[in-house]
C-alpha positions in Angstrom: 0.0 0.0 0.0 1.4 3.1 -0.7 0.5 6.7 1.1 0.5 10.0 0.8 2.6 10.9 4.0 0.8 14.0 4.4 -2.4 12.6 3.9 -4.9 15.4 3.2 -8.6 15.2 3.0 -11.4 16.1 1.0 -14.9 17.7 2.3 -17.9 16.3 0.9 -20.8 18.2 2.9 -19.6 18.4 6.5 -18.0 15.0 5.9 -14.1 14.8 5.4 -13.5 12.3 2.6 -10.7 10.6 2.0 -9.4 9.3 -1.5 -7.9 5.7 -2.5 -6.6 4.4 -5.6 -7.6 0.7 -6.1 -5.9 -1.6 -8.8 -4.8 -4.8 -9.4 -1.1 -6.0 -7.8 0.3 -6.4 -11.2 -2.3 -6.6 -14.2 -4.6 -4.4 -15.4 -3.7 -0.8 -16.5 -1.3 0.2 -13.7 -0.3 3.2 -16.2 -4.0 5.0 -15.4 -3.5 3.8 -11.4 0.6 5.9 -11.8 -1.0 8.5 -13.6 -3.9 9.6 -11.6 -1.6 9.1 -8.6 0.9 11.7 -9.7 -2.0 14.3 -11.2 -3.3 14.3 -7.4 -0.1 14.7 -6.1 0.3 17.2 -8.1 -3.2 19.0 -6.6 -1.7 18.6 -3.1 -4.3 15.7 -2.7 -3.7 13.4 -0.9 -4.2 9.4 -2.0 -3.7 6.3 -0.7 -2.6 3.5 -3.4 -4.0 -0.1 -2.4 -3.9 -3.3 -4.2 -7.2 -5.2 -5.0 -5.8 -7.9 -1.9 -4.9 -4.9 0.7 -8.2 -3.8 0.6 -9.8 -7.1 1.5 -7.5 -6.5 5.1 -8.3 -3.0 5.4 -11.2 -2.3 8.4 -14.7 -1.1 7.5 -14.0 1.8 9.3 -11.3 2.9 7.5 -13.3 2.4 4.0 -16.6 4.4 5.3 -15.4 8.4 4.6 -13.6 6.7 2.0 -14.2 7.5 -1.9 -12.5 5.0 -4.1 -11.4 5.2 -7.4 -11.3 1.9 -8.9 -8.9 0.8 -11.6 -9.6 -2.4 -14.0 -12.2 -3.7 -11.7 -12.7 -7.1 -13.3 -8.7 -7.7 -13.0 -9.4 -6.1 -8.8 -11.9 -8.5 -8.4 -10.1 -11.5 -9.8 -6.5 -10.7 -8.3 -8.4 -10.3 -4.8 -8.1 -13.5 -3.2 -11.1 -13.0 -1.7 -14.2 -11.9 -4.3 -17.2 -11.8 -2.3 -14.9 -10.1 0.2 -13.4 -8.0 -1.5 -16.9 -6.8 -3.3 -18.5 -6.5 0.5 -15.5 -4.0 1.0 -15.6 -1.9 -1.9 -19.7 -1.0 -1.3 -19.0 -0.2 2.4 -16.8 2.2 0.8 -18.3 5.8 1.4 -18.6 6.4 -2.9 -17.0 4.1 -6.0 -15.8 5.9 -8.8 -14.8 3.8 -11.9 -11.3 5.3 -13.6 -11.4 4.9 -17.0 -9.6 5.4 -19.9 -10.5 3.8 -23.7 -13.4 4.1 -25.7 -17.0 4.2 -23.7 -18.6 2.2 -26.8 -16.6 -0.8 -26.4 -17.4 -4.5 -25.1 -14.8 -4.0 -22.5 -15.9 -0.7 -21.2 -19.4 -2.2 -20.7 -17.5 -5.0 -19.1 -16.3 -3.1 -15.9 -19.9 -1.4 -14.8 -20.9 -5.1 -14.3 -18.4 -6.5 -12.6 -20.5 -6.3 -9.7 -19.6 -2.6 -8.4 -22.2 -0.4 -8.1 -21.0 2.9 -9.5 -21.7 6.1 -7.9 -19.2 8.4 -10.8 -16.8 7.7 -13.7 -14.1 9.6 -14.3 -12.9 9.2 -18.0 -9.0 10.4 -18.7 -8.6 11.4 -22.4 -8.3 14.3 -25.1 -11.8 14.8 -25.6 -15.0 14.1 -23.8 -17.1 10.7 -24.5 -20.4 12.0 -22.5 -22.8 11.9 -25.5 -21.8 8.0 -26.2 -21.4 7.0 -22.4 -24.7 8.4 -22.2 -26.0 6.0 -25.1 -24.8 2.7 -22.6 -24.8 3.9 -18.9 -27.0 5.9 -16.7 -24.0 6.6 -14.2 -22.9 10.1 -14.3 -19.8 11.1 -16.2 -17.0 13.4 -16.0 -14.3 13.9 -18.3 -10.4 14.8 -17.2 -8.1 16.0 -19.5 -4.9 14.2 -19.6 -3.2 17.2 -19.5 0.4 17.8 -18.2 2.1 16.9 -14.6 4.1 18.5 -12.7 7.5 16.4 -13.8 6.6 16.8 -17.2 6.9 20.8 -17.3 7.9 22.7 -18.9 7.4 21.3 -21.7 10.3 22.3 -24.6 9.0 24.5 -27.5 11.2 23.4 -30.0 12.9 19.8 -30.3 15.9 19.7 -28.9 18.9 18.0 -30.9 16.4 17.8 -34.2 20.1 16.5 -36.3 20.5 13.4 -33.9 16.9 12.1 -34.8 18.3 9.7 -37.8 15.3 7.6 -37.7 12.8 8.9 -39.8 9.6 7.2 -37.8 8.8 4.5 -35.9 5.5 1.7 -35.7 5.4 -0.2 -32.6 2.2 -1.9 -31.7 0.1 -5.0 -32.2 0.6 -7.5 -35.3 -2.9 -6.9 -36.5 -3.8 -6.3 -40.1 -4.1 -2.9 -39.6 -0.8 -1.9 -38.5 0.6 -4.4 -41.3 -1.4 -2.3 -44.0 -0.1 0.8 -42.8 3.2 -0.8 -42.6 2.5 -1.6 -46.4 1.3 2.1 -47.2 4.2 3.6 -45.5 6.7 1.4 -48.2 4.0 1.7 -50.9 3.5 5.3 -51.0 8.0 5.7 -51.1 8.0 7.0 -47.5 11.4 7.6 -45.8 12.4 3.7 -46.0 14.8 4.3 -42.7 12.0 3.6 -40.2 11.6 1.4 -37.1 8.7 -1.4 -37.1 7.9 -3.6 -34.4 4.4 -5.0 -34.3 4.1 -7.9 -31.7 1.4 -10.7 -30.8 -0.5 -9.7 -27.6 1.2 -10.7 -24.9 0.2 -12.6 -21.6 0.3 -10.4 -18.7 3.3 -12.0 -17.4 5.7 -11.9 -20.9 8.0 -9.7 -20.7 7.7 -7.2 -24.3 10.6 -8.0 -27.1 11.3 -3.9 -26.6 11.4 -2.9 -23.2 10.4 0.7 -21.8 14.0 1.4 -21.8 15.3 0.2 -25.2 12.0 1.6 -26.3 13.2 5.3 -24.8 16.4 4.8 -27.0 15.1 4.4 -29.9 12.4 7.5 -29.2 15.2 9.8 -28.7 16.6 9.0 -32.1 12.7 9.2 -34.1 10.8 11.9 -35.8 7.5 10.7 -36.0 6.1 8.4 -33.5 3.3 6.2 -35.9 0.0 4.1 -34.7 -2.8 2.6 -36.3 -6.5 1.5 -34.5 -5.8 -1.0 -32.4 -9.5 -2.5 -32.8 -12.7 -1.7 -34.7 -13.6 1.2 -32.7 -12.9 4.7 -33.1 -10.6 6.2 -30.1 -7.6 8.7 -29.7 -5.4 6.9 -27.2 -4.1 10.2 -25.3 -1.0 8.0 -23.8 0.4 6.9 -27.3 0.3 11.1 -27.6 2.0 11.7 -24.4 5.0 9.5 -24.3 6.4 9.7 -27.8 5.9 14.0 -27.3 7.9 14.3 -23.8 10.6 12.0 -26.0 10.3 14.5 -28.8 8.5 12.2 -31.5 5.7 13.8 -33.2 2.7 11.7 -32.2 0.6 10.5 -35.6 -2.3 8.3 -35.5 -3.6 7.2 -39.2 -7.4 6.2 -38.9 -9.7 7.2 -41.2 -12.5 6.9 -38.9 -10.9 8.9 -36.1 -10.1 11.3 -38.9 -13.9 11.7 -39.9 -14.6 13.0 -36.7 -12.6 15.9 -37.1 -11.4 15.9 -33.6 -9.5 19.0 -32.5 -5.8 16.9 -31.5 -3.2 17.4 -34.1 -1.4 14.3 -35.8 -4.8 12.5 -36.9 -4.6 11.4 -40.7 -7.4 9.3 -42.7 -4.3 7.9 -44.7 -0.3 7.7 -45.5 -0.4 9.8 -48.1 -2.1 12.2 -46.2 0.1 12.3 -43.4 3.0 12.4 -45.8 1.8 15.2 -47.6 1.9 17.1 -44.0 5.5 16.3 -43.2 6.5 17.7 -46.7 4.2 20.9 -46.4 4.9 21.1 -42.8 8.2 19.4 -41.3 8.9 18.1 -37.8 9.8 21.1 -35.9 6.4 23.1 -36.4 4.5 19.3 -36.6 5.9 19.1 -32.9 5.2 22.4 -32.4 1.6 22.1 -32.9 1.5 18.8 -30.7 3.3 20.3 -27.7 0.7 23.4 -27.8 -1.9 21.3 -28.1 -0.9 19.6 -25.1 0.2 22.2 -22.6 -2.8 24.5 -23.6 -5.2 21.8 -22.6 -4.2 22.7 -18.5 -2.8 20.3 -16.3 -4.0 17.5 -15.1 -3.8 17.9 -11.5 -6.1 21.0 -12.1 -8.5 18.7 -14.2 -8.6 16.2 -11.7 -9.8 18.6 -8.7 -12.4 20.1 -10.6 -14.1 16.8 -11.7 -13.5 16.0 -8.1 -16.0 18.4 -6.9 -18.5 17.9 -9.3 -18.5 14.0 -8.2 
């Protein structure tokens, strides 16, 4: 379990609430459980950070002021050790908030309002708001957070820095689906730079360890210009983290999706096609394509600030 030494406190009425962090040990998406921790740190809130088994030990006292912000609840409630348990604990809980992030309209999304938590507020971390279609499947109420900047990621450089050490042209990492292989194809068909970086893997058990690690992978971001990424499944989504991480590493973020495209989304770096997102880098370049992406980002407000103002709207 892991604490906020200073732990602060939220008033909900004349009640002082508490706030917790639940996830699974080691599955599930423990990037969402890091993030959210550091945006409330950020906000001077504090937050305690318990596994789905720690909070089968903790007291019902210590869960009744107690709002909880679960993670991946069907991987909580399975990593428990104790289901029935660890369900009785989470509703003595004084509210349940489900943290989200991925598209509302997907089988999976629909997946963790069932899992047997009864939802009093989700909190959906993203680039643009998903009310109208979590409205469509789910009477719970919804709040969108920006997935803005923390604290440790500012400031955020204007320009890229070292722009004549980035030899590699772009780089594809992701799933070996059709998708990424067609726009694999495209990017060869079409006569793109040829000096690029592919990696598309098979989905991996939780317990394999990636052919690219996080730090080989920060080796070769450092070198790219443009960090590529197809739809990962048949639904239209903008995954905000593939945005952040190749941007703080000074990689242009560019999705190609010609349904996200349709949608005409305000975020920068969305193309219906190759050749559209090569005509861009001729017209364009990578200084002001990054340019564009790093405004977009920091003018969006910081997280920690989005965070405490969905907070009192819960």
């Amino acid at each position: 379990m892991e604490l906020n030494p200073e732990a602060c406190y939220r008033r909900c009425g004349m009640q002082i609430e508490t706030l917790a962090i639940v996830r699974p040990p080691k599955m599930g998406d423990q990037g969402l459980a890091s993030r959210l921790s550091k945006g409330f740190e950020d906000a001077s809130q504090g937050v305690a950070v318990y596994s789905s088994p720690e909070v089968c030990a903790l007291a019902p006292e210590d869960l009744g002021s107690t709002a909880l912000l679960v993670v991946s609840p069907g991987q909580c409630i399975e990593t428990s050790g104790d289901e029935p348990l660890f369900l009785s604990k989470v509703a003595s809980a004084q509210r349940r908030i489900l943290a989200s992030v991925g598209p509302v309209d997907s089988p999976w999304y629909m997946g963790r309002l069932k899992k047997g938590i009864t939802f009093d507020a989700v909190l959906d971390l993203g680039f643009v708001s998903q009310g109208d279609r979590h409205a469509e499947v789910s009477d719970v109420p919804y709040h969108f957070v920006f997935n803005g900047p923390t604290k440790d990621e500012e400031p955020l450089a204007e320009e890229p820095t070292h722009p004549k050490e980035r030899t590699i042209p772009w780089v594809l990492v992701g799933p070996k689906n059709d998708v990424n292989r067609d726009l694999l194809a495209g990017l060869f068909e079409q006569g793109f730079d040829p000096g690029g970086f592919c990696l598309l893997q098979a989905r991996m058990r939780s317990t394999a360890e990636p052919l690219l690690g996080g730090q080989g992978l920060a080796v070769v971001m450092s070198k790219v210009r443009y960090y590529l990424w197809g739809s990962d499944r048949n639904i239209s989504y903008h995954e905000s983290s593939r945005f952040i991480d190749p941007l703080l590493a000074g990689a242009v973020p560019c999705k190609i999706d010609p349904a996200l495209a349709a949608e005409e989304l305000d975020i920068p770096g969305v193309y219906p096609s190759v050749p559209t997102f090569q005509a861009e880098v001729r017209d364009e370049g990578y200084r002001a394509m990054y340019r564009r992406a790093r405004d977009f980002y920091v003018s969006g407000g910081r997280l920690a600030d989005h965070l405490s103002g969905a907070l009192r709207l819960v």
